[in-house]
C-alpha positions as CSV (number, residue, x, y, z in Angstrom):
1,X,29.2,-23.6,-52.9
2,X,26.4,-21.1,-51.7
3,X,26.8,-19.6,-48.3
4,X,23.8,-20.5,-46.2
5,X,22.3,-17.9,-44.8
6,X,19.6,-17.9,-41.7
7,X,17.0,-15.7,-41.0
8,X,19.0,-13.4,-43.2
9,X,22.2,-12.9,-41.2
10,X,25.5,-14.9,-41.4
11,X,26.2,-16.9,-38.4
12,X,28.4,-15.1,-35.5
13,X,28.5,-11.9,-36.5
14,X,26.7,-9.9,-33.8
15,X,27.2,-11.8,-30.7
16,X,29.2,-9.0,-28.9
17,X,26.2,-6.4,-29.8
18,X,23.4,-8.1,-28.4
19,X,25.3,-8.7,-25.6
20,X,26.0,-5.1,-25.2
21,X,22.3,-3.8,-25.4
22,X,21.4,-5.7,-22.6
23,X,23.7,-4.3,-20.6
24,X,22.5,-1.4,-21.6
25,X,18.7,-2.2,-21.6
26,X,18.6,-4.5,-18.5
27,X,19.0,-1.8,-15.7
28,X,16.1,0.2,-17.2
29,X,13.6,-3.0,-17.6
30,X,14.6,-3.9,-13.7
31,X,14.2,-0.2,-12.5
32,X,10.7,-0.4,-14.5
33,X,9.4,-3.7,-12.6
34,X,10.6,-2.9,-9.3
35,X,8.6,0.4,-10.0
36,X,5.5,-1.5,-10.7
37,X,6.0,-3.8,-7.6
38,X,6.3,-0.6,-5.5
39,X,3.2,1.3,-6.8
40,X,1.4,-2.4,-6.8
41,X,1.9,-2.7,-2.9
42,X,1.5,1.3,-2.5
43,X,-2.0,0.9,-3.7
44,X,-2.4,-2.2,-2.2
45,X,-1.7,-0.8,1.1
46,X,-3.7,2.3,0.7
47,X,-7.2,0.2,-0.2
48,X,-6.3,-2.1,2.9
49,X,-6.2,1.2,5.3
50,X,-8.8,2.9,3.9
51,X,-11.4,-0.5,4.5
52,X,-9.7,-0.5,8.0
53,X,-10.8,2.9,8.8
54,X,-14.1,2.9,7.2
55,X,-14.7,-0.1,9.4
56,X,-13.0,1.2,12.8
57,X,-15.1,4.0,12.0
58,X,-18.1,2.3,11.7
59,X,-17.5,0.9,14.9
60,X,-16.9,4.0,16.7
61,X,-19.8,5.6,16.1
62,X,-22.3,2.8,17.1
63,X,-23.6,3.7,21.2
64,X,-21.9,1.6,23.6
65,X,-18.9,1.0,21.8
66,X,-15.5,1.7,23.0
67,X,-12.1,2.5,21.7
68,X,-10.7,-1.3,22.7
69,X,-13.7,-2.5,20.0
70,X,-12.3,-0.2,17.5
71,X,-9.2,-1.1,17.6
72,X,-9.9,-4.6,17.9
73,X,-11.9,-4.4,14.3
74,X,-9.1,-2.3,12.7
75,X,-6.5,-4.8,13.7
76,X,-9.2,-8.2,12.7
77,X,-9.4,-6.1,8.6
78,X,-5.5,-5.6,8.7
79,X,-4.7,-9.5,10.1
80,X,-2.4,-10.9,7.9
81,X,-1.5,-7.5,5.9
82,X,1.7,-7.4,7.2
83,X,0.3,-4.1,8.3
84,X,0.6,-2.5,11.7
85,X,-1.0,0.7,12.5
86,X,0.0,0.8,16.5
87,X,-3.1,2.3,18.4
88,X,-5.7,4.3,16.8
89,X,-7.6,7.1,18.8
90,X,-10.8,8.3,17.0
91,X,-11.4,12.0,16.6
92,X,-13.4,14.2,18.1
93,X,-11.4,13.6,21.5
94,X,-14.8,13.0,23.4
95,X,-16.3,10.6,20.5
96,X,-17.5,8.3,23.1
97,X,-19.8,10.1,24.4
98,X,-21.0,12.6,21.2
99,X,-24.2,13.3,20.5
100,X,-26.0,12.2,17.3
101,X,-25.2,13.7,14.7
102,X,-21.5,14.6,15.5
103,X,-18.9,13.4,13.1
104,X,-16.2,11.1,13.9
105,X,-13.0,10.7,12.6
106,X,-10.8,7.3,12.5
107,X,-7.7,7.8,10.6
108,X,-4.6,5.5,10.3
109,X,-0.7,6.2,8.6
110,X,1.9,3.8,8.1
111,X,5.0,4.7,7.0
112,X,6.2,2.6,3.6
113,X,9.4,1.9,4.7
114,X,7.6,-0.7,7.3
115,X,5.3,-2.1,4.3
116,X,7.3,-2.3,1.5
117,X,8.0,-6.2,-0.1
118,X,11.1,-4.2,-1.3
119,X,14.8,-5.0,0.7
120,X,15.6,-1.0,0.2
121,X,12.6,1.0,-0.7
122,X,14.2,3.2,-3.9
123,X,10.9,4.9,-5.1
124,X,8.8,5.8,-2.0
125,X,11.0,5.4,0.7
126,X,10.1,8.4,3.0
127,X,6.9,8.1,1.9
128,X,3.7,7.9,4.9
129,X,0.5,6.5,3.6
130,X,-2.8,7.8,5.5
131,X,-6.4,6.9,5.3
132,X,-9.5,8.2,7.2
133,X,-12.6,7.7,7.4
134,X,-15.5,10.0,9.1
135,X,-19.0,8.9,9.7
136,X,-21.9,10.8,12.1
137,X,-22.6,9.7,15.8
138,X,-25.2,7.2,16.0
139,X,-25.4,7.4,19.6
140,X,-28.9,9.4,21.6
């Protein structure tokens, strides 16, 4: 009687070897997709930021406007982020009161550790994302 053979190999012979090249092959396919979730949210984070300050900044330099409205617009882009920025003071120090014309500067920084969707940040722990944004005084 013929041995019967499927998908060319003879049944039970390399359990054991499959067995060990996942061992072998699962910690690098796990380090690669935590990876990709990390730089996913890193990007994620920095596009969020960046609108925040292009908005706080566009608030900032509109006459009558003070630094409780910019705040309040940074925090109304970055409800529901998960993304807290603490209290943002617009540069130059008198940018209340500039003249047209003079540039002001909203920038915010998070550090990852307080954004990550990771339990233990491996890639980027110590890492501090920053965005700014600077637009001209509108103000007479």
């Amino acid at each position: 009687m013929a041995r019967r053979w499927r998908w060319g190999r003879r049944r039970g012979g390399r359990s054991g070897a499959a067995l060990v090249e996942m061992a072998v092959v699962f910690p690098l396919l796990l380090a690669m997709i935590l990876g990709m979730v990390e730089m996913a949210r890193l990007g994620m984070v920095t596009q969020l930021l960046s609108t925040a300050a292009r908005e706080g900044c566009r608030v900032a330099v509109i006459p009558g406007k003070t630094q409780t409205d910019v705040q309040a617009r940074i925090n109304a882009v970055l409800a529901g982020s998960g993304i807290n920025v603490g209290t943002v003071n617009p540069t130059p120090s008198n940018w209340a009161t500039a003249s047209s014309g003079t540039p002001v500067t909203v920038t915010l920084s998070v550090p990852y550790s307080q954004v990550t969707w990771l339990p233990l940040p491996r890639f980027l722990g110590g890492a501090t994302i920053r965005a700014s944004a600077t637009m001209n005084s509108e103000r007479p």
